[in-house]
C-alpha positions as CSV (number, residue, x, y, z in Angstrom):
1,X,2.9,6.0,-13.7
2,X,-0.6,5.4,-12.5
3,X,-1.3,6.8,-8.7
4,X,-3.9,5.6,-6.0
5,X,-4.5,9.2,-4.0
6,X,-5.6,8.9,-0.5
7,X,-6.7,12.0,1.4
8,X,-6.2,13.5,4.5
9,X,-8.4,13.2,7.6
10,X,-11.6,14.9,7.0
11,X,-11.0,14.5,3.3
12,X,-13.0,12.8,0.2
13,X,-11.7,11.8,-2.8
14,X,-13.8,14.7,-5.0
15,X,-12.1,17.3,-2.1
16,X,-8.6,15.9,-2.6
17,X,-9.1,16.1,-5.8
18,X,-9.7,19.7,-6.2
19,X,-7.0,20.0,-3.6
20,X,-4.2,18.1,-5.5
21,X,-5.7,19.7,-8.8
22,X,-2.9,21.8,-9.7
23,X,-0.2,19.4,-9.3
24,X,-2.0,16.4,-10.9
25,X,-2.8,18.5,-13.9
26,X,1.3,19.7,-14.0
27,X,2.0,16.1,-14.1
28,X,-0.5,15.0,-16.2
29,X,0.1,17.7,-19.2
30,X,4.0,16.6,-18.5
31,X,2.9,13.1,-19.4
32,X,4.3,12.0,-16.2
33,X,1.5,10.6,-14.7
34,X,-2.3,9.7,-14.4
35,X,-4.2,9.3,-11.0
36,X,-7.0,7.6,-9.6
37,X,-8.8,9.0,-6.6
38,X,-10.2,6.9,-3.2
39,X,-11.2,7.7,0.0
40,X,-12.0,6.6,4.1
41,X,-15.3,5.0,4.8
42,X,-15.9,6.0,8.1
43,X,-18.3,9.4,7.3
44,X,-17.2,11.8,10.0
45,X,-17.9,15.6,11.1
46,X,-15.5,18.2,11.6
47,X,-13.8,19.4,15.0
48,X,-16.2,22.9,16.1
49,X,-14.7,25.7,14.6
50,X,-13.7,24.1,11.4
51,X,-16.9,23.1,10.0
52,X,-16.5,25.3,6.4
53,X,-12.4,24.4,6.8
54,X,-12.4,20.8,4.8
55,X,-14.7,21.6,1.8
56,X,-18.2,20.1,1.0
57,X,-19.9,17.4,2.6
58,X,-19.9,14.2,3.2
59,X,-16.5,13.9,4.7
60,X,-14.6,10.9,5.4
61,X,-11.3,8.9,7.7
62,X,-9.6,6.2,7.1
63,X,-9.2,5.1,10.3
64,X,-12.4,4.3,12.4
65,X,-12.4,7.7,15.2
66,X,-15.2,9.3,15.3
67,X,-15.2,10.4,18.6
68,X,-11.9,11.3,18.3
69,X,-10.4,14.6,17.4
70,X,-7.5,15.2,14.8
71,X,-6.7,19.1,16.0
72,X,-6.0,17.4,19.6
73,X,-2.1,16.6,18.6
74,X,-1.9,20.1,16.7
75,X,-2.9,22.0,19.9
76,X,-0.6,20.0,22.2
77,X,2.4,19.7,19.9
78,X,2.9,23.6,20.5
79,X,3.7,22.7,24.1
80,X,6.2,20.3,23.9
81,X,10.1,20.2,24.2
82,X,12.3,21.5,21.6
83,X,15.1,19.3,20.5
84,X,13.5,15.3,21.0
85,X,13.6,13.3,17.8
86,X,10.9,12.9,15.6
87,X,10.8,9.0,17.2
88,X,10.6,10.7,20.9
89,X,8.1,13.1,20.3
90,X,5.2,10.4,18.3
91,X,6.1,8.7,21.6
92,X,4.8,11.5,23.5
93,X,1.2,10.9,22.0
94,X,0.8,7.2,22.2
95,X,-0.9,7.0,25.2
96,X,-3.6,8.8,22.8
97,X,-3.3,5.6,19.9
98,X,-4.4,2.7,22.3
99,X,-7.8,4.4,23.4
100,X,-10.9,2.2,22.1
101,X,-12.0,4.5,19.9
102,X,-9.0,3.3,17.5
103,X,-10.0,-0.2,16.7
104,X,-7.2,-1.8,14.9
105,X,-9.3,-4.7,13.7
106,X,-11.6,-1.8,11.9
107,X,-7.7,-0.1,10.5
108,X,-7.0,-3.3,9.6
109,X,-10.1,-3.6,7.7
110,X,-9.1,-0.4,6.0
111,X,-6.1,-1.6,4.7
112,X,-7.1,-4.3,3.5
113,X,-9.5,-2.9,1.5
114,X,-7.0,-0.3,0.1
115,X,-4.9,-3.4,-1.0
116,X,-7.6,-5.0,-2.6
117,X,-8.5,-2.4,-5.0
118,X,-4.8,-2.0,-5.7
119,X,-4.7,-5.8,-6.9
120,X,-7.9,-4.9,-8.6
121,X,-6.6,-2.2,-11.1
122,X,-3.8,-3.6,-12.9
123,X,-2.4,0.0,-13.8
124,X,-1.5,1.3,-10.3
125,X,2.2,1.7,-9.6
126,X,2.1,4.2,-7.6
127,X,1.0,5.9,-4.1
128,X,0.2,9.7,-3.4
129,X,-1.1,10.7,0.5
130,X,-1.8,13.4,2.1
131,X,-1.7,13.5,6.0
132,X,-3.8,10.7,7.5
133,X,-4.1,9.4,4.0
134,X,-0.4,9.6,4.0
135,X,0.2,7.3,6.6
136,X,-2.6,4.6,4.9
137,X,0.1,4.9,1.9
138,X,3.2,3.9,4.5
139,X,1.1,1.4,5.5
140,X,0.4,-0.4,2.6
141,X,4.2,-0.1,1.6
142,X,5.0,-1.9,5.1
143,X,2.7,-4.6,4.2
144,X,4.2,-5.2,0.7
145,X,7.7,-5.1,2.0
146,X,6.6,-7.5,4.9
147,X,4.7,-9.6,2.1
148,X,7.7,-9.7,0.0
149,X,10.0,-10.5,2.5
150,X,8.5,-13.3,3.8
151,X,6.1,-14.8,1.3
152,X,7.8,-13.9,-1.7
153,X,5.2,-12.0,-3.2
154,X,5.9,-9.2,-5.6
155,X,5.5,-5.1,-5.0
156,X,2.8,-3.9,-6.8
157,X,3.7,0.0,-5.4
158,X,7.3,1.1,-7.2
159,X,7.1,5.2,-5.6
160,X,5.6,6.9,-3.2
161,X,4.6,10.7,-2.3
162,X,3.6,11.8,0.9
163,X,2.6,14.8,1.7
164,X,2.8,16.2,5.6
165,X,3.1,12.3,5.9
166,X,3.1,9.7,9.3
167,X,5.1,6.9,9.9
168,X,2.8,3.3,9.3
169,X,1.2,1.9,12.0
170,X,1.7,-1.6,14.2
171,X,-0.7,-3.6,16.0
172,X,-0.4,-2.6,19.9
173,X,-3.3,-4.6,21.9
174,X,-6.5,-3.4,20.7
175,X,-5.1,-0.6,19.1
176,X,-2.3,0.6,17.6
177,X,1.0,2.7,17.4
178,X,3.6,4.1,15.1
179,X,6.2,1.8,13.8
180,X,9.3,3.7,14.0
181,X,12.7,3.6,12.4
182,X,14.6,3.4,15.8
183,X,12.4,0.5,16.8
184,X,11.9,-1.5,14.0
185,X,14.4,0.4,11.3
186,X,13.5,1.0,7.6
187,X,10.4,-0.8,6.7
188,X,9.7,0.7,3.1
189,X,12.5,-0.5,0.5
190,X,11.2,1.6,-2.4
191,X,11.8,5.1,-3.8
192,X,9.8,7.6,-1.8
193,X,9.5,11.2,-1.9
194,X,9.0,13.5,1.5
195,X,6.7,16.7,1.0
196,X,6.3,18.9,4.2
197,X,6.5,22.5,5.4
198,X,8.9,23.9,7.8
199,X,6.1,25.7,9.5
200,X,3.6,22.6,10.1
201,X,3.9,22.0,13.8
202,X,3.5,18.5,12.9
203,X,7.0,18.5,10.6
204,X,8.2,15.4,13.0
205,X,6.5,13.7,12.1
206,X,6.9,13.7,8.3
207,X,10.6,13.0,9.3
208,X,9.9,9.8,10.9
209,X,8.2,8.5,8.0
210,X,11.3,9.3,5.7
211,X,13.2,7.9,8.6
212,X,11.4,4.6,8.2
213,X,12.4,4.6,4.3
214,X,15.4,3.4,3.0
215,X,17.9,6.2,2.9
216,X,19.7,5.6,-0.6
217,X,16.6,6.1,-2.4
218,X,14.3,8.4,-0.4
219,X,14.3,12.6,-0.3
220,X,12.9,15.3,1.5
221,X,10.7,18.2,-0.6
222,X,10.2,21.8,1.8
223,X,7.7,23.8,0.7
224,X,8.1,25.9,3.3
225,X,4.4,26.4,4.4
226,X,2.1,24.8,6.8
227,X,0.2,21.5,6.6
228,X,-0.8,21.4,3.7
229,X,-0.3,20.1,-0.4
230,X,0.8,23.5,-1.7
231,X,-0.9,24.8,-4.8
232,X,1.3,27.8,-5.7
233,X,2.9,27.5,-9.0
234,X,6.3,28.1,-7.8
235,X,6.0,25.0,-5.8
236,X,4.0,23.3,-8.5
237,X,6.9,23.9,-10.8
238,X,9.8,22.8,-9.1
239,X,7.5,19.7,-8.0
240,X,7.1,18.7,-11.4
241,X,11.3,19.4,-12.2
242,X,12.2,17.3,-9.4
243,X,9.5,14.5,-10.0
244,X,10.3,14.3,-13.9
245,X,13.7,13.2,-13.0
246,X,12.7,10.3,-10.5
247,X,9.8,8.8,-12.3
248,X,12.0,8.7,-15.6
249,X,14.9,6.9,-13.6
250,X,12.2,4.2,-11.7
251,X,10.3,3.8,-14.8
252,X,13.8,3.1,-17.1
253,X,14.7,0.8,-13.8
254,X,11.7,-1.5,-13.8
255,X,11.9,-1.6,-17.5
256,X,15.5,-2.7,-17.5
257,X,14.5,-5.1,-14.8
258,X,11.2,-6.3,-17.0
259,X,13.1,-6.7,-19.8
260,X,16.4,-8.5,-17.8
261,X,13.5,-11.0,-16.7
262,X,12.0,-11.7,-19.7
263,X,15.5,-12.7,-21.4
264,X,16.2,-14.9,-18.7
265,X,12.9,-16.8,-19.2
266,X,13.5,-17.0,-22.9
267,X,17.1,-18.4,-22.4
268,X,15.2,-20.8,-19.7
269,X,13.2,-22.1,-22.4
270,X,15.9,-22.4,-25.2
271,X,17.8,-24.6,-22.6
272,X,14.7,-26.8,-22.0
273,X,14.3,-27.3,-25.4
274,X,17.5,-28.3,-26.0
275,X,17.9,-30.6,-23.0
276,X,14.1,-31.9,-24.7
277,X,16.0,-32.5,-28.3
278,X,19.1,-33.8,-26.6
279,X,17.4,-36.7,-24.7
280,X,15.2,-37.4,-27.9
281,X,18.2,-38.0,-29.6
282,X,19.7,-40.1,-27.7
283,X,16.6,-42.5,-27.0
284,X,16.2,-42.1,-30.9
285,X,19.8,-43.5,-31.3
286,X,19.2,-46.2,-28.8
287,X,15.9,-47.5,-30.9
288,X,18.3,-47.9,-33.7
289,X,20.9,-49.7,-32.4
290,X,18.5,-52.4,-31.0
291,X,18.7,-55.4,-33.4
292,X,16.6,-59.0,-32.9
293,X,18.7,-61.9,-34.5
294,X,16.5,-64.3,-36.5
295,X,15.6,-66.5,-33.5
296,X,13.8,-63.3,-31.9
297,X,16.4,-62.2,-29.5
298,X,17.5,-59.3,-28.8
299,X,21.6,-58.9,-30.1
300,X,23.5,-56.9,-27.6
301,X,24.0,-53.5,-28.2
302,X,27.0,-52.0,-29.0
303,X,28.7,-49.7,-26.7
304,X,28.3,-45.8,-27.7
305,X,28.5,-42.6,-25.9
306,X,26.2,-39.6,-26.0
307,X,27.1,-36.6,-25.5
308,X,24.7,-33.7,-25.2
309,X,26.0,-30.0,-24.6
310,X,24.2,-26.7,-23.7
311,X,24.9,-23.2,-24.6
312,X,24.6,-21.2,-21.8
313,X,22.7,-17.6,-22.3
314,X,23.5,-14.5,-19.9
315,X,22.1,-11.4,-19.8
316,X,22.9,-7.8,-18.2
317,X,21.0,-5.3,-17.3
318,X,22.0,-1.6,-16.5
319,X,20.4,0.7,-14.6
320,X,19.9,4.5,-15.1
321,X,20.0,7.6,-12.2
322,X,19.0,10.7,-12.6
323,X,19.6,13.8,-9.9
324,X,16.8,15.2,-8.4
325,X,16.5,19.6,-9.3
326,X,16.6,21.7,-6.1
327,X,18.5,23.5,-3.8
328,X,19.9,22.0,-0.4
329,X,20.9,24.2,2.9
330,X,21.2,23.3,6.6
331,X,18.1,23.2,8.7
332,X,16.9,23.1,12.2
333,X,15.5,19.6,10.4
334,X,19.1,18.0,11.4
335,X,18.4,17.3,14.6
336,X,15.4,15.9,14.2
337,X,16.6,13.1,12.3
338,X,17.3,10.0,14.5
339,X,20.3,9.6,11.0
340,X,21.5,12.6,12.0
341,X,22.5,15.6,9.9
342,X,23.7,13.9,6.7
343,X,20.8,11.6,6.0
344,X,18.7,14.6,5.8
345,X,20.4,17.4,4.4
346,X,21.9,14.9,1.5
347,X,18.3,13.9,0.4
348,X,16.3,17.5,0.6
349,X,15.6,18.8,-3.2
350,X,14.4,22.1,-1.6
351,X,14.4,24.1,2.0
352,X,13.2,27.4,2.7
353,X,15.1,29.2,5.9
354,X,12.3,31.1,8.0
């Protein structure tokens, strides 16, 4: 599986790179992947105080805020109510979505152009975010769905990762809001994977992005650190376990589904060219039994009956699971679910009780 990486606020693609390093090259020496690295291109400076914080210069964003200030939400999210839902609590900061410095028409241009170099390299399957870039990943998944659903077009993207993710974004006037799950319900129909840290005070809001995925085929990964894509080896490790097993089961999945299409195409063809030979042989037989008497008209033909049959072709596919490695407990995480306690708990592969 080939993977389009998209960084977080702040980010580049040569920083994310070196940031993601240790879990690409896991991957990578497992055979399970290969990834190709993008970035914002809004060129942006750091909040004060955090100059040194995001790694050599230039930096970049997706979306176009450059007067705008990412550390705002971290610094007022410690002040807020315990016990909302993920949902309630984005709500909190919309007010802070519609100002004009977020132009959706300028988003909308960065998705777009995210899409467009996805057509562009036939070998991406797959989607890896972190943070803002995380939510540009949603994004894109929400437009393929919406694409799919009512143009018919295929889904290029067949898995997702994001880390400390965001739920996608909607067009609100001039600017924009979150699209979330108990507004609009799930909006991303493929397997996705939920990386995030029981100590990142924005951990909501990673669960209202897995809240906006289906629920049979997405799971929850805690790390159990802050905001951020963890580097340790532990982490890296059981990562890689727990990966291994889902990209082997959506890989043998679209294969199965590949190969289910391409026999029903050949079996689509056999029929035509039967059907083809059938009415050949019947017009065939027809060109025979004309006769022309010796005064040059045409003799009656003689009653007959053609028959043609066709062999019909069916073909089955099956389809292959696999259980994801990791160990599940009970978290404060529950609540915060607007599925409630099940959804969640049934789809973590790891949590770490602080």
């Amino acid at each position: 599986m080939r993977f389009l990486c998209l960084p977080g606020a702040y980010g580049s693609a040569k920083n994310f790179g070196v940031q993601l390093g240790p879990f690409a090259k896991h991957m990578e020496d497992r055979g399970l992947a290969t990834f190709a690295f993008t970035q914002g291109e809004h060129e942006v400076e750091p909040p004060a105080g955090w100059e040194n914080y995001f790694g050599s210069r230039p930096l970049y964003r997706f979306v176009d805020a450059a007067e705008g200030d990412a550390f705002e939400v971290v610094r007022r999210v410690r002040h807020i109510p315990r016990g909302l839902s993920p949902e309630a609590t984005i709500r909190l900061f919309e007010t802070d979505r519609k100002r004009a410095d977020h132009d959706w028409t300028a988003f909308r241009g960065a998705l777009d152009r995210l899409m467009r170099m996805i057509d562009e390299d036939a070998e991406i399957d797959g989607l890896i975010g972190y943070s803002e870039g995380a939510m540009m990943a949603a994004c894109i998944c929400a437009e393929e769905n919406r694409r799919w659903e009512e143009m018919g077009v295929p889904r290029r993207i067949k898995f997702a990762i994001f880390f400390a993710g965001t739920p996608p974004l909607v067009r609100d006037g001039e600017g924009f809001a979150a699209k979330l799950a108990d507004e609009h319900g799930p909006v991303i129909h493929i397997p996705t994977f939920h990386v995030f840290g029981s100590n990142d005070p924005l951990v909501y809001s990673s669960v209202a992005l897995y809240n906006n995925c289906a629920q049979d085929s997405a799971q929850l990964y805690d790390h159990g650190l802050g905001h951020l894509v963890p580097r340790d080896a532990d982490n890296v490790e059981q990562l890689g376990d727990t990966l291994s097993d889902v990209i082997t089961r959506i890989n043998a999945e679209h294969d199965a589904a590949v190969a289910a299409a391409a026999a029903g195409d050949a079996s689509k063809e056999e029929q035509d060219v039967e059907d083809d030979n059938g009415v050949t042989a019947a017009a065939t037989a027809v060109g025979k039994m004309k006769m022309t008497t010796t005064a040059g008209e045409v003799a009656p033909i003689p009653e007959f009956d053609v028959t043609s049959s066709s062999a019909e072709s069916t073909t089955a596919s099956g389809s292959s699971a696999a259980s994801s490695a990791g160990s599940t407990a009970e978290s404060d995480l529950d609540s915060r679910s607007s599925h409630g306690p099940a959804s969640v708990v049934d789809g973590i592969a790891k949590i770490h009780l602080k």
